[in-house]
N, C-alpha and C positions, 0 to 999 in steps of 0.2 A: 458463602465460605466464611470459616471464622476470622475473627479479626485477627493482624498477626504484629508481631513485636519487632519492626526492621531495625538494625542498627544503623546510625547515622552513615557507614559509607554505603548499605544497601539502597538507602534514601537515594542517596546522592546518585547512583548506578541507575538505579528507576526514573529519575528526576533525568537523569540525561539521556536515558533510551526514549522518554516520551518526548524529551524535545528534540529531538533529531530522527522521530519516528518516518516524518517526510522525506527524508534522505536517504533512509535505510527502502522507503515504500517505492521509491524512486528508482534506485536503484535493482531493487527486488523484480518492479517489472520489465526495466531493460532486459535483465538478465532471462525472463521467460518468454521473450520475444525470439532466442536464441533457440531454448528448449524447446519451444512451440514449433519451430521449424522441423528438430530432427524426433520430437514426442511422436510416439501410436496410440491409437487403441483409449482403455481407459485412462492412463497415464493422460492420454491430451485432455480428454473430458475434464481432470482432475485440475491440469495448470490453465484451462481456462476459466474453471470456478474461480480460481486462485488470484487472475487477471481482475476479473469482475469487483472483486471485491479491493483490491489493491487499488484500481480504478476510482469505485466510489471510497473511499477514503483520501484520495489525492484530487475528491471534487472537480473529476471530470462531471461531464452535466449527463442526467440518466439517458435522455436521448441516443446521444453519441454513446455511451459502453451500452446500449440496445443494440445500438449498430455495431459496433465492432465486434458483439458477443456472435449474432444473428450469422452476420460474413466468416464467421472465423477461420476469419484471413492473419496471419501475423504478422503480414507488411500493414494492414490499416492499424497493428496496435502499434508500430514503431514510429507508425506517425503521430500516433498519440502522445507516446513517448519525447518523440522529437517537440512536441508542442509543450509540453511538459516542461523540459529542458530549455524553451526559448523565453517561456517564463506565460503566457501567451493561457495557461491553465493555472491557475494559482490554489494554491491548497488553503483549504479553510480558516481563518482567523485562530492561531490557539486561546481555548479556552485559559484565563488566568489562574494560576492553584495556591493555594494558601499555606504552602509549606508541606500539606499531606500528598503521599503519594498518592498517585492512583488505584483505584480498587482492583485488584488482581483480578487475574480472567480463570 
């Protein structure tokens, strides 16, 4: 993608969505433990891709999101959740950034 010319509050906007991406990711999957309950069909196939990768981002260990992918049960991902939240799953060290934003997706 080409490179792009952010103005200093885009920085800042980007700068703070990536440091609080763990909060939002956290959040995001409580809320599909919800969905996953009342989802059908494609629609669940889809919020459990969704799970999966929300998962491995919040550095659950691939074992356990094998399993809970495997069961997809959405009482074993709330307990994931719930472990999440007791602190008990820790999200990955943030990498340090040198003033530049992150590379868009």
């Amino acid at each position: 993608m080409a490179d792009r010319d952010y103005s200093r509050y885009q920085q800042k906007a980007i700068k703070r969505y990536y440091d609080n991406r763990d909060q939002l990711d956290e959040q995001r999957l409580s809320e599909l433990v919800a969905n996953l309950y009342l989802a059908e069909g494609k629609k669940k196939a889809k919020l459990w891709e969704t799970a999966k990768e929300l998962m491995g981002r919040l550095n659950v260990p691939p074992s356990r999101i094998e399993h809970v992918i495997k069961t997809a049960d959405p009482a074993i991902l709330a307990e994931v959740v719930k472990d999440i939240a007791k602190g008990l799953i820790r999200p990955a060290p943030k990498k340090p950034t040198e003033g530049n934003p992150p590379p868009s997706e």
